[in-house]
N, C-alpha and C positions, 0 to 999 in steps of 0.2 A: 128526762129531767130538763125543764126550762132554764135558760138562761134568765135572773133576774133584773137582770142590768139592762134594760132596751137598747135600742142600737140605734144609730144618728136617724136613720129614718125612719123608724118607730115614735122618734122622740118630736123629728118634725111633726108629722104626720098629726100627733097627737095635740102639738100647738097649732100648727094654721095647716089643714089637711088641703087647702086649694092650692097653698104657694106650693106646698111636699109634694104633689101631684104634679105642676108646671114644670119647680127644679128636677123632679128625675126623668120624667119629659124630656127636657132639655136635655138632658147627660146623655139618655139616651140617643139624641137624633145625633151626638157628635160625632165628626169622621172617623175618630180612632183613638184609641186607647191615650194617646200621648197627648189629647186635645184636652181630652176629659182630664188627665192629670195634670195640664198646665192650666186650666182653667180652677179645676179647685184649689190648687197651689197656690196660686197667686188671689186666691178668692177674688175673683173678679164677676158682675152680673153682666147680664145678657148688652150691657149695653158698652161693655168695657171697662166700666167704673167699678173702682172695689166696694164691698160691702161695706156700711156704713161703721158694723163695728171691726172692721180692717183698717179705717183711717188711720187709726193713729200707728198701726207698724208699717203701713206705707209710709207716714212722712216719717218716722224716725229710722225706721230698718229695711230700706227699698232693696239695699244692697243684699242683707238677709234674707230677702223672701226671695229677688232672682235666684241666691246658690242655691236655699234649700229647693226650688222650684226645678234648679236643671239636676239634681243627686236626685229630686225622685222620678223625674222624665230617664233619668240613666238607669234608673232601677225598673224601667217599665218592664221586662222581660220576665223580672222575677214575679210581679203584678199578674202580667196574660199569662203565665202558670197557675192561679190560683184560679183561674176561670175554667 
């Protein structure tokens, strides 16, 4: 039985399959597991700047995105288990 709910990169993929290809590309080439989660944490693009629809919880919730950013960097272990 399929799952009916597509998955984030099914969903990319399906909207702009060039950029879905680059971003996991990218994720891919990263050094380690903790790069890749501090990188989509904090949704930041390849050039350091957050994503365009992150503006607005970086200028209101910077504080917010650093904790929840280092709780899931702490949780990496539990993460490289599911691989």
């Amino acid at each position: 039985m399929s799952n009916p709910i597509p998955t984030l990169v099914q969903t990319i993929e399906a909207y702009d399959p060039e950029r879905a290809t680059a971003e996991i590309n990218r994720f891919r080439k990263m050094q380690s597991l903790v790069d890749a989660i501090k990188t989509a944490a904090e949704s930041r693009k390849e050039n350091g700047h957050p994503y365009e629809h992150q503006q607005r919880n970086w200028n209101f919730w910077p504080h917010s995105i650093r904790a929840a950013t280092k709780l899931l960097i702490n949780a990496c272990d539990e993460f490289d288990e599911c691989f």
